[in-house]
N, C-alpha and C positions, 0 to 999 in steps of 0.2 A: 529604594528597591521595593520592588512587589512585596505585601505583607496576608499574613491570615486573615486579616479583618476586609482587605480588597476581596479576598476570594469569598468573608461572609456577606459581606454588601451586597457582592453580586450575586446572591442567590437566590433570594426573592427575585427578582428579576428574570433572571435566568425561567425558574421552576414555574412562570407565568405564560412561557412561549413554548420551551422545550420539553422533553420527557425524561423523566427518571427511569435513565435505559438499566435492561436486568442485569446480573450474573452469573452465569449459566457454570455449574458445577461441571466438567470435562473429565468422566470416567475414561476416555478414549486417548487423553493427550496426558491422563499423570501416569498411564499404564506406558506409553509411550517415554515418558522422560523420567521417571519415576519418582517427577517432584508431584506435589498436589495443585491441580493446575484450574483456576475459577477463571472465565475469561469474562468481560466484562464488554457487551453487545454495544459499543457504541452506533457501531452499523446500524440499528435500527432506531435511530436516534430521527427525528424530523430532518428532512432534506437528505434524509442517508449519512447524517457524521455529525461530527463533533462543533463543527463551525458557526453554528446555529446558535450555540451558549454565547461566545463571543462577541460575535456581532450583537446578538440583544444586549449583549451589558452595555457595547458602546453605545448603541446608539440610544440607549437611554439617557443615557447622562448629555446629551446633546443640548444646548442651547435651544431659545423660540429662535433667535432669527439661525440658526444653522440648521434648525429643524425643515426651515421655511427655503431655506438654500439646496437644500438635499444632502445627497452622499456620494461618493465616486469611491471604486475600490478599485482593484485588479486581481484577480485569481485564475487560479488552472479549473478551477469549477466547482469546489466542496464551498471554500470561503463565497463564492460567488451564490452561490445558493444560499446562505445562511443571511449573506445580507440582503439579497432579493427578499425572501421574507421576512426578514426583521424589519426591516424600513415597511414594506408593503405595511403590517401589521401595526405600525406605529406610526402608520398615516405619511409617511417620508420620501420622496420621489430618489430613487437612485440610478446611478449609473453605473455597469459592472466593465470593465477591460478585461477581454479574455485573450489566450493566447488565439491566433489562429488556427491550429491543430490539435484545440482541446478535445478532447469526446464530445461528439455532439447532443450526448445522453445527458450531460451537462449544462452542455450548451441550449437546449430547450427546456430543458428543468427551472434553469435563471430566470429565462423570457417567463416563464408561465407561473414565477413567484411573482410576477411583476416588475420585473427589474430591465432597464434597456440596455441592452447587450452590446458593445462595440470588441468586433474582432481584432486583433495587432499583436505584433512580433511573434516572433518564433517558440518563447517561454513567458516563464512569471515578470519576468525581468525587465524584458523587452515592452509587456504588459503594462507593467509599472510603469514606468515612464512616459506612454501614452497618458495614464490616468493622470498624473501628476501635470501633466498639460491641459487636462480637463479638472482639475481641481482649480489652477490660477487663471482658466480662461474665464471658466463659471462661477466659482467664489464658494465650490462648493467643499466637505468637510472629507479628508480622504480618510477612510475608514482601513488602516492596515491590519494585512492579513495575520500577522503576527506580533508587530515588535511595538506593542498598544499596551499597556498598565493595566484600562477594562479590557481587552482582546483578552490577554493573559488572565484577567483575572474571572472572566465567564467559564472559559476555558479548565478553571482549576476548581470549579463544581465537582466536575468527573473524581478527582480524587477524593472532596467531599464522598462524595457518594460511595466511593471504593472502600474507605474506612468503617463505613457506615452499614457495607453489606457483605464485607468479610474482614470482621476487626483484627484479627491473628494473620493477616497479610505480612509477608516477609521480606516480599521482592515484588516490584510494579515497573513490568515491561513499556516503554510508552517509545512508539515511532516518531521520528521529530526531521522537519523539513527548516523552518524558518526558525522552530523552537516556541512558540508560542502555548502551543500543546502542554509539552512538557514543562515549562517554565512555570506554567497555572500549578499542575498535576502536584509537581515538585514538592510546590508553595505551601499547599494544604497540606501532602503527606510528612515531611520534615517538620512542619510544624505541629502537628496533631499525635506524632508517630515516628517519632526521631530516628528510631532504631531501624525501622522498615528501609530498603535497598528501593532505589529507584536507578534503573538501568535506561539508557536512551540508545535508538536501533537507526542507524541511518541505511540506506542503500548505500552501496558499494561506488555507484554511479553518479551519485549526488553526497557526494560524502565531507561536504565541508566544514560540517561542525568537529568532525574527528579532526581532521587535518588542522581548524583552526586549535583544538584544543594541544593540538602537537606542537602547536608555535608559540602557543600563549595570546597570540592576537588574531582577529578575524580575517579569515584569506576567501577572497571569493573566488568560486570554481570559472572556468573558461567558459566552458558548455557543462551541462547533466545530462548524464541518460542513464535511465531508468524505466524500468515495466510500473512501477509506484509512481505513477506522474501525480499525485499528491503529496508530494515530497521532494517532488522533485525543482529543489530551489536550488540557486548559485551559491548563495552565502546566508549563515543566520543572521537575528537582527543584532542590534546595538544592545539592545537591553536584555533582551532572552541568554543572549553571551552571559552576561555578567550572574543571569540566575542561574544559570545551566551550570559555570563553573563555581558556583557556591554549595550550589543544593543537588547536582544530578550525580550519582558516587558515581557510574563509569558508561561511559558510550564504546558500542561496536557498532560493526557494518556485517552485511549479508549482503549473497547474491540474488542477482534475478532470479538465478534456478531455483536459490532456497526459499525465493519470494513467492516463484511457484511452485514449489512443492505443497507451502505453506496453504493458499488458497486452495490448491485443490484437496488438502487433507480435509478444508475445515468444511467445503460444501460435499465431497464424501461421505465423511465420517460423523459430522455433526452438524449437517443440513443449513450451513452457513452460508450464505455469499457474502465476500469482503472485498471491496478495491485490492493491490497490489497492497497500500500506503497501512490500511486495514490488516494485512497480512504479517507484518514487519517484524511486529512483536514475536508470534508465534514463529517467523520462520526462525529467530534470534534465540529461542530456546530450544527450539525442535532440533537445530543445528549447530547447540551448542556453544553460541559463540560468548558466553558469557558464565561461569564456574556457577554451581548452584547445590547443594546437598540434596541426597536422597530424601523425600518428602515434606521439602522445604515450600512451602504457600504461594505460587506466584500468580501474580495476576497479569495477565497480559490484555492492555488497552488495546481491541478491536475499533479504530477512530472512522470507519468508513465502508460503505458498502457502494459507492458511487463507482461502479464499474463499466463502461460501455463493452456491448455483447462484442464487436471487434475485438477488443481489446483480452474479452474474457477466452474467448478462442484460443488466441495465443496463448497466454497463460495457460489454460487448462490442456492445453498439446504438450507445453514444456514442461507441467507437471508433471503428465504422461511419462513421457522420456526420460527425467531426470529418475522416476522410479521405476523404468524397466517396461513400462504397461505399451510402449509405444515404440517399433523400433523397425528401423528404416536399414536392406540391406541391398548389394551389389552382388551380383554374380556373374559366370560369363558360362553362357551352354555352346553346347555342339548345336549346329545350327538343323536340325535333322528333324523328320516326326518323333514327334513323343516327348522329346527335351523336356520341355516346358512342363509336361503334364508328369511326368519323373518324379521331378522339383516337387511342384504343390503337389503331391502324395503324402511327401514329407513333412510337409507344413501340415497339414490335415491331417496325419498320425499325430503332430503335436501339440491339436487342437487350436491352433493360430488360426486367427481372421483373416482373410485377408484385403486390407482394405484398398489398396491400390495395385497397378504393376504394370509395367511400363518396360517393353519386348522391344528392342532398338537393331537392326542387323546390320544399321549402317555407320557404326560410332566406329573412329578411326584407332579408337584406343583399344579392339581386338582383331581378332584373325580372320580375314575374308569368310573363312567357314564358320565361324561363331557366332552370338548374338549377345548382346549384354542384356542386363535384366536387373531393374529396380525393381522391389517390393516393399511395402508400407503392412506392416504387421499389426494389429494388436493382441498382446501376449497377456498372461498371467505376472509378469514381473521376474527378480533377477536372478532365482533357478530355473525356473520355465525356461528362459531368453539362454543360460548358460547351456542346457540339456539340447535345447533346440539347434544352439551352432553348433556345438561339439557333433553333434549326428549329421548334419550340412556337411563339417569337414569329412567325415568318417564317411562317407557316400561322396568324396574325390571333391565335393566345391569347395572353391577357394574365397569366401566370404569376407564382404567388408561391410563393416559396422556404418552406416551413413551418421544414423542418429539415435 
């Protein structure tokens, strides 16, 4: 099994290519959870994540003639980027499988590390298998995204470094898709720091490490979905299992909502941008899902900021929503002059945006003399939004909440 001395080997190596990403003290999130909260910026890590450690440790230790063969992997786009430049930089020709509906934000990031890009299947999964065909066609060395010895053990620098720049650490949040992440993290903190809690946060969507640890053996999911498509795997690996259940004290899940809450708190509040996968940890404390004492040390591993602006959109609307800031309603007016203009009086006493609206007279679901009426609001959040229907009703409308 993985040991400390894998994670020290790989550090020199690692610390050759990658950065010793900071820790950023979070006045905003222990005020919030009122434990004392250091988050630990992997997001600004080269390539934007975490994946970058990894891949350099493997492809170090690489063989002349496998060097000389190249590298084949497959990724949703973080691991895809870390091996694009780790090969590029160590002279190694690769090949990356991506899914076809990756972010394209990703998907050019690869190509412009150097790395040639073949699109296939619908996830990692699907992905995989492609590559694994281009591994035995070409004789080349498939570099897993996860369930690797050096994978895991580049990978568990990060922990290194968490001990090292907040030694009174208590609890160490860490998001986990395949497990490789955490498997590293685990390694170094349990062996360095016994007592320290290491908690693993899957999505709700892709939640197959919770569910395998419910059975005792590894169950792979049908499909995943998930806003955290960096995480977003079927099943962890063979090996990450065995360290996960040795060394990780307890895994939960979260939602997308609380994944976007998460995101949108930390580019708000603390001028952060994080993927979904990057978010996991914090939404996993912010929302509780995991017991923790009043002013207890947590650090929550930020593994990613690889986010396509599509993708940020959404996110950051459902953050919106989920805190009240964004809120989408139905009415039905008399269909007459002035109706309309009535309405937004009230919204504009109660200082609401308004960002859309949408006057229908022809929806079969009111009164010949009626008209229905969407509005898309942005509010102050959930007394604003409560103040604002209560006087909606109180002025005869009969209001439904869309969103």
């Amino acid at each position: 099994m993985l040991s400390l001395d894998d994670v020290l080997e790989a550090q020199p190596r690692v610390e050759a290519v990658a950065r010793r990403t900071p820790m950023q003290d979070s006045h905003t999130f222990s005020q919030m959870t009122g434990a004392e909260v250091h988050l630990k910026l992997e997001n600004f890590q080269r390539t934007g994540s975490f994946k970058i450690r990894g891949a350099t440790n493997r492809i170090a230790t690489l063989s002349e003639v496998e060097r000389e063969a190249g590298v084949v992997t497959a990724s949703a786009g973080n691991h895809a980027q870390g091996v694009a430049l780790a090969a590029t930089r160590a002279g190694v020709d690769s090949t990356i499988v991506m899914p076809e509906f990756a972010p394209i934000s990703k998907v050019n990031a690869t190509r412009r590390y150097g790395g040639r890009v073949v699109l296939h299947g619908v996830d990692y999964s699907e992905a995989q298998e492609k590559a694994h065909e281009i591994e035995r066609e070409e004789n080349r060395t498939y570099v897993h995204a996860f369930d690797d010895p050096a994978v895991m053990a580049g990978q568990g620098t990060i922990g290194l470094e968490i001990l090292d720049q907040c030694p009174e650490v208590e609890t160490v949040v860490v998001g986990i898709g395949g497990g490789g992440l955490i498997s590293g993290i685990a390694t170094a903190i349990k062996a360095k720091s016994p007592d320290t809690r290491v908690v693993g946060v899957q999505a709700e969507g892709a939640s197959s490490l919770a569910d395998s640890l419910q059975k005792g053996e590894i169950v792979e999911l049908d499909a995943v979905d998930t806003i955290a498509d960096g995480i977003a795997t079927r099943r962890v690996g063979e090996q990450t299992f065995e360290v996960i259940r040795e060394r990780v004290d307890e895994v939960v899940t979260v939602s997308d909502e609380e994944i976007a809450m998460a995101v949108t708190h930390l580019l708000e509040r603390s001028k952060t941008l994080v993927e979904g996968a990057g978010g996991v940890p914090l939404a996993a404390l912010l929302a509780e899902a995991f017991d923790y004492d009043e002013g207890e040390v947590i650090v929550p591993a930020l593994c990613g900021g690889n986010i396509d602006l599509n993708v940020l959109t959404t996110v950051l609307m459902r953050g919106l929503v989920e805190t009240g800031r964004y809120l989408r309603i139905r009415t039905v007016l008399k269909d007459r002059p002035g109706a309309l203009l009535h309405l937004t009086e009230i919204l504009v006493d109660h200082r609401t945006n308004i960002h859309a609206i949408h006057h229908d007279r022809t929806s079969k679901d009111v009164a010949m003399n009626a008209a229905e009426v969407e509005i898309d609001l942005e509010t102050r959040g959930g007394p604003h939004v409560d103040d604002l229907l209560a006087d909606l009703r109180d002025h005869g409308y009969e209001v439904e909440v869309l969103v």
